[in-house]
N, C-alpha and C positions, 0 to 999 in steps of 0.2 A: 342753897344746897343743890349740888349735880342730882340730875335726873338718878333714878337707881342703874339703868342700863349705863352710865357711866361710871358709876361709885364701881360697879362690880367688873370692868372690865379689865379691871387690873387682872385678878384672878384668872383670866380667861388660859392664857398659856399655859397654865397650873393644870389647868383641867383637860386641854386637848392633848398635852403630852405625857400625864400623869395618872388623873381620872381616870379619861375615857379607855383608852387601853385596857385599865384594869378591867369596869365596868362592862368594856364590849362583852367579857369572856361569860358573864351571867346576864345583860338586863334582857335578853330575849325569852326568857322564861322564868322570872320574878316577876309577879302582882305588884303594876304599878309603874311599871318598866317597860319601857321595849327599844328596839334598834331602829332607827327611821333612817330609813335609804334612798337616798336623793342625788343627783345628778347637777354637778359641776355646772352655773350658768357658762363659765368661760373654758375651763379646761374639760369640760365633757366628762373627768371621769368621775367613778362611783364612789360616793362615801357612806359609811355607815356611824350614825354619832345616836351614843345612847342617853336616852331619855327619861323623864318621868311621864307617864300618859293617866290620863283621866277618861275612863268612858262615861261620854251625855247622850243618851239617846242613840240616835242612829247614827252616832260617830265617837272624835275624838278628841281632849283638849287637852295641848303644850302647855305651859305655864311658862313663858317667854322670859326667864331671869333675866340675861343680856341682855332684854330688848329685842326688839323686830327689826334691826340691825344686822344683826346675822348672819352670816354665811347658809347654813341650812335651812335661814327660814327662809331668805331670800331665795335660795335654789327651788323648793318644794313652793313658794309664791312663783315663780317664775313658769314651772314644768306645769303647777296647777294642779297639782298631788306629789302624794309619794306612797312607798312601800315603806309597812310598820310590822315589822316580827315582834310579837306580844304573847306571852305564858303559852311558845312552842306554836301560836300561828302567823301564819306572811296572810294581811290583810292590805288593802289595796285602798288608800286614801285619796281623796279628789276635793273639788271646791273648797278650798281653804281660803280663811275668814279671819282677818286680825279684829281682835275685838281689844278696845278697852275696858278696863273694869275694877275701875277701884275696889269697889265693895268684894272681889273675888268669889263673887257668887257660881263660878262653874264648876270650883274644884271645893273636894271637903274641907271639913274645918279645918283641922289640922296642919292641911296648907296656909288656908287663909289666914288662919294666927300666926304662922313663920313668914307669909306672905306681906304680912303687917310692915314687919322690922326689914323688910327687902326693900320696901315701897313697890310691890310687887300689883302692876297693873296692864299689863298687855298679854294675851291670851293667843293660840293657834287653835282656830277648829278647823276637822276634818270631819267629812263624810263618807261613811263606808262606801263602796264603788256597791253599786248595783251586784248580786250576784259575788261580791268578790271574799272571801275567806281565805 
């Protein structure tokens, strides 16, 4: 059986021309949601792709459906952060960390039992920037 980041990449176009769109116009202030904005490794410019977010501690964790594959994970590994508007604030992410994790032990259950049936095991942490809100 294909990896899950390639099971599901079929969907992918569905979602950057369909989804997110819709999504951009509320996930920056819904619980559980935000806009991560990240910078082009090659064309430099800005995108805004909206997300599920998870707060751990003194950060923040992605739940990597596609895979660490990705265009935006790759941009925000690359820059070595990014900026996340979350429930009305621009919070300012840095040292990002791919983790694996079968057991899905960073996000709650509820993910982790949907997360089951995904094969859902690569992870984005982020940590809040010093000082940054």
């Amino acid at each position: 059986m294909p990896p899950p980041a390639t099971r599901l990449r079929f969907i992918s176009p569905f979602t950057k021309r369909i989804v997110n769109p819709i999504t951009r116009r509320f996930a920056d202030r819904l619980p559980g949601f935000a806009l991560v904005e990240h910078v082009g490794r090659k064309s430099g410019r800005t995108f805004r792709t909206p997300l599920n977010v998870f707060r751990r501690g003194d950060g923040y964790v992605f739940a990597l459906t596609y895979g660490s594959e990705v265009d935006w994970v790759r941009n925000v590994m690359a820059a070595g952060g990014c900026t996340m508007r979350t429930r009305g604030r621009t919070v300012r992410l840095v040292e990002p960390e791919l983790i694996v994790d079968p057991a899905r032990s960073l996000v709650p259950l509820p993910v982790r039992v949907f997360g089951r049936f995904l094969r859902l095991s690569e992870f984005l942490r982020l940590r809040v920037a010093d000082g940054a809100t």
